[in-house]
N, C-alpha and C positions, 0 to 999 in steps of 0.2 A: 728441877731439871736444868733450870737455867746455869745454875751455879757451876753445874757435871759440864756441860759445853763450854763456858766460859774459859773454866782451868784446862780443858783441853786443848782447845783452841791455843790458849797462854802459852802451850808446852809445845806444841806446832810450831808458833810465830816469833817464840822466840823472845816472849814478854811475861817467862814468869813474875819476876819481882813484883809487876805493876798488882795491884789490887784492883782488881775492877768489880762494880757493883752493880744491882739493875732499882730503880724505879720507876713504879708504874704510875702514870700521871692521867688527870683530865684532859685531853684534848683543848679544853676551852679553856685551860691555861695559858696553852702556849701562844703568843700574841703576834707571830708571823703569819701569814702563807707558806705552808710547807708545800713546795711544789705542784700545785692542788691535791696533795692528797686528803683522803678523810682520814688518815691514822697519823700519828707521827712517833718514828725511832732518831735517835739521836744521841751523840756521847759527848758530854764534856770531861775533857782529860785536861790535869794535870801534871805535867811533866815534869817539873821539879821533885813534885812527892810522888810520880810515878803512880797515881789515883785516877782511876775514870770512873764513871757515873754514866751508864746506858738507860737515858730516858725513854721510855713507851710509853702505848696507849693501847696496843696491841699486846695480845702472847708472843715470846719471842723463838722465832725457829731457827734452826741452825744457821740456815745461811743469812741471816740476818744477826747473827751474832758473830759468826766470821768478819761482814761488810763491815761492822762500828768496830771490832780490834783491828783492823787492817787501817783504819784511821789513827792509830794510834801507830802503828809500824812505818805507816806512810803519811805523818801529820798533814802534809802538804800541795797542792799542785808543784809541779816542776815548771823553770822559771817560763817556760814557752806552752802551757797547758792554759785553759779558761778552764772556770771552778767543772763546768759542765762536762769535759771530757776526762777529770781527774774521778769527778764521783762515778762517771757512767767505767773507769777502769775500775776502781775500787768494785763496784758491783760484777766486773767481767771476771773479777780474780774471783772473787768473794762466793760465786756461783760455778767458777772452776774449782775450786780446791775443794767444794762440797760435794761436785758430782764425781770428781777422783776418791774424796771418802766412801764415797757409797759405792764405787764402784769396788772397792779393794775385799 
């Protein structure tokens, strides 16, 4: 199912080319604090080869697969943004564009 969202999403955003993939990982791999959360989603992209790689530890649902390609459309804060109001827009879009799909 992941896959059917992914390239959807892709064809939205405007990021066919990129290949994007999911793996699901242990939690107690990953060697941060993730925000405190108990799960963790994450994407490392590649831009040159236009490659991402969506880490979990969770199932992944739609608007949480919108939030990690919109990192890739939006790689960055803007120069006057801190990381915390760029990820909390990324989540305002990412939870917009999924309650406008449902809604149509």
């Amino acid at each position: 199912m992941s896959t059917i969202l992914i390239n959807k999403w892709k064809r939205y955003l405007g990021i066919k080319a990129w290949s994007v993939t999911t793996e699901f990982i242990d939690l107690e791999s990953v060697s941060v604090e993730y925000n405190g959360h108990t799960y963790f989603v994450g994407i490392l992209r590649n831009f040159n080869e236009k490659e991402a790689i969506i880490f979990h530890d969770v199932e992944l649902d739609e608007e949480t697969i919108i939030h990690e390609l919109l990192h890739i459309v939006f790689p960055k804060p803007n120069s006057d943004e801190v990381y915390e109001e760029y990820e909390q827009w990324i989540a305002d879009v990412a939870h917009n564009l999924n309650q406008i799909e449902k809604d149509e």
